[in-house]
BAFI-3210 file (N, C-alpha, C; in Angstrom, 3 decimals, decimal comma, padded with zeros to 6 digits):
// residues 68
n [1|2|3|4|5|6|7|8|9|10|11|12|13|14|15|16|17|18|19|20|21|22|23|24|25|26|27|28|29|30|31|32|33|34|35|36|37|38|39|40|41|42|43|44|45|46|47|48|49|50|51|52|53|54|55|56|57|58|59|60|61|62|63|64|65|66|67|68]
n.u [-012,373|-011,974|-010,361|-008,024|-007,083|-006,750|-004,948|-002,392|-001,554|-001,308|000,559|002,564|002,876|003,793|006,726|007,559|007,840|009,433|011,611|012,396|013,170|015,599|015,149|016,965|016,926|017,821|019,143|021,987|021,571|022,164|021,386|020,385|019,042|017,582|015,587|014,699|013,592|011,844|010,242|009,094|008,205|006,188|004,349|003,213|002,356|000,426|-001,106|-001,866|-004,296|-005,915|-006,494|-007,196|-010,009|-011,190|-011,873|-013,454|-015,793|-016,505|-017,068|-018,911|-021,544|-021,966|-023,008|-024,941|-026,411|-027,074|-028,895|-030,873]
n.v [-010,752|-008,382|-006,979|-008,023|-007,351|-005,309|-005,015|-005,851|-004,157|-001,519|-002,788|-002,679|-000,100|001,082|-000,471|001,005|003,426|002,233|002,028|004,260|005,473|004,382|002,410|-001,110|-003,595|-001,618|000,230|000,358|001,314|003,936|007,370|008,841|006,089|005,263|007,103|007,229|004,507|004,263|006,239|005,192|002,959|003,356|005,030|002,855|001,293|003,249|003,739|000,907|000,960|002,582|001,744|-001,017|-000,072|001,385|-001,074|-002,313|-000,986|-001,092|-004,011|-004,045|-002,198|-003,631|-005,832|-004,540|-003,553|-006,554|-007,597|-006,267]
n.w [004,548|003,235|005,625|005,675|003,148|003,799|005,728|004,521|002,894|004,040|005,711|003,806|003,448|005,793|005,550|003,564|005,338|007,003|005,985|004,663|007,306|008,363|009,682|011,235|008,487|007,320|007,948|006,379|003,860|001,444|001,774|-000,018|-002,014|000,025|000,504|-002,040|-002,250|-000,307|-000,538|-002,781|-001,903|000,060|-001,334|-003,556|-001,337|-001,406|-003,665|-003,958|-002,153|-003,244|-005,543|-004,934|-003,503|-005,550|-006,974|-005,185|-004,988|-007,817|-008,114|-005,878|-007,635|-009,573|-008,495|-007,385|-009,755|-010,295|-008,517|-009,426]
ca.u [-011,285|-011,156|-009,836|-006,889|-006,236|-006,548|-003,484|-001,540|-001,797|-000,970|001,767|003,691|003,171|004,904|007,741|008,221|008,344|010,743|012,668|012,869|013,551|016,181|015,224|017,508|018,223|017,646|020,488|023,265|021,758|022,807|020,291|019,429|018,374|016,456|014,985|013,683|013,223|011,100|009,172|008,329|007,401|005,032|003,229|002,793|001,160|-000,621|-001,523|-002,844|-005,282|-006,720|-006,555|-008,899|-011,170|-012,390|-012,242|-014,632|-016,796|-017,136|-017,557|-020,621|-022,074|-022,345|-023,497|-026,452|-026,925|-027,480|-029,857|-032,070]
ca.v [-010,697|-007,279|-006,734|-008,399|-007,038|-003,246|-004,691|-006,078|-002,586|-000,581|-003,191|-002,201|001,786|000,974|-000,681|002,357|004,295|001,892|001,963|006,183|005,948|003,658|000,973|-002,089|-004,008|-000,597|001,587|000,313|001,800|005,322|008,240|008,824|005,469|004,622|008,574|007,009|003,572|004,504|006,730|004,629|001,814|004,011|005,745|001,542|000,671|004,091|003,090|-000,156|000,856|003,111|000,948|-001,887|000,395|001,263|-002,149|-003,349|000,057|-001,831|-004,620|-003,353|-001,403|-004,952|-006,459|-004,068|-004,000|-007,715|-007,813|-004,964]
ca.w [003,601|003,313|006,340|005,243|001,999|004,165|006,863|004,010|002,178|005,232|006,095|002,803|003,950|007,031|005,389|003,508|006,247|007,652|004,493|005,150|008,828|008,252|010,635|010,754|008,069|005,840|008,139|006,073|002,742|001,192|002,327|-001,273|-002,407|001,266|000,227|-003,281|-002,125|000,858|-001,144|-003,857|-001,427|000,241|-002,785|-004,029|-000,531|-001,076|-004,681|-003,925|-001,218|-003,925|-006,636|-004,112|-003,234|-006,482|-007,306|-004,523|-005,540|-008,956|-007,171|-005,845|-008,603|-010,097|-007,615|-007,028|-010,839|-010,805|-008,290|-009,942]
c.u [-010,848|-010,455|-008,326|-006,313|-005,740|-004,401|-002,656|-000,940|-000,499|000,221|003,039|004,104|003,963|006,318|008,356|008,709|009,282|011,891|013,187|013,047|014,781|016,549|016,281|016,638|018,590|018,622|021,001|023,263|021,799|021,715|019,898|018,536|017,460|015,668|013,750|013,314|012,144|009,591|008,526|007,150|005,849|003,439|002,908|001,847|-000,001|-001,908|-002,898|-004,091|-006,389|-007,421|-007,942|-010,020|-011,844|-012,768|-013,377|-015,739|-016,976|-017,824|-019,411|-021,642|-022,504|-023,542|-024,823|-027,220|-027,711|-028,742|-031,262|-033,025]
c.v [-009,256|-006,457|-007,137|-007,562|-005,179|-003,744|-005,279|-004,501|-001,807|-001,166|-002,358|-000,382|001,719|000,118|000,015|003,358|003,928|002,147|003,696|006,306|005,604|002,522|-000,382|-003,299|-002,809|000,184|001,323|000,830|003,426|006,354|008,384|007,389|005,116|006,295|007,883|005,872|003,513|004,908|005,874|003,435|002,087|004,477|004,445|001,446|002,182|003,905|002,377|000,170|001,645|002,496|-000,464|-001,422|000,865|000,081|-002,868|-002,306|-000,366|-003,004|-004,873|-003,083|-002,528|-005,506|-005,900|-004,223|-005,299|-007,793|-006,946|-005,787]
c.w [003,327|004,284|006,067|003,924|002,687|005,197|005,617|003,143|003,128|005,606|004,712|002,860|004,910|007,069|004,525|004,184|006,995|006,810|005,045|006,198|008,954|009,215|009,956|009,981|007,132|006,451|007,367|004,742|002,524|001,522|000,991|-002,080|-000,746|000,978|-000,847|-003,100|-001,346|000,255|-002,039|-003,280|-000,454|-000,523|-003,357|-003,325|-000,793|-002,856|-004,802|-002,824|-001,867|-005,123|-005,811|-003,854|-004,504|-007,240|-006,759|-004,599|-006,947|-008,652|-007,004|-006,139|-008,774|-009,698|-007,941|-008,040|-011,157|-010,522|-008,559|-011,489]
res [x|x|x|x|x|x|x|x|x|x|x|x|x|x|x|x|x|x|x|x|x|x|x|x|x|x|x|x|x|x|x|x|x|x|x|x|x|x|x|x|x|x|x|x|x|x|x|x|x|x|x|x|x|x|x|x|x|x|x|x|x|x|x|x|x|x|x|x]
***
């Protein structure tokens, strides 16, 4: 499962970067919002991949806690 939650992550980084390249269907929008749209959608997928990992590093902690 966490293999999945890493390519769903990484998928949303690479539709930021599509968003800022302006791959089709994103050519037809204005260079400043595919600028701030891109970015934002990036810094989310970059977010969340930080935001899981200290989640499954609590996770963990728990975990080990329990069995102690």
């Amino acid at each position: 499962m966490t293999y999945v939650n890493y390519a769903a992550r990484i998928l949303v980084i690479l539709m930021g970067m599509a968003i800022l390249g302006g791959i089709s269907p994103f050519d037809r929008l204005d260079a400043n919002i595919k600028w701030i749209l891109g970015s934002l959608v990036v810094l989310y997928g970059v977010y969340r991949i930080f935001t899981y990992r200290a989640a499954l590093r609590r996770y963990h902690d728990v975990q080990e806690d329990d069995d102690a």
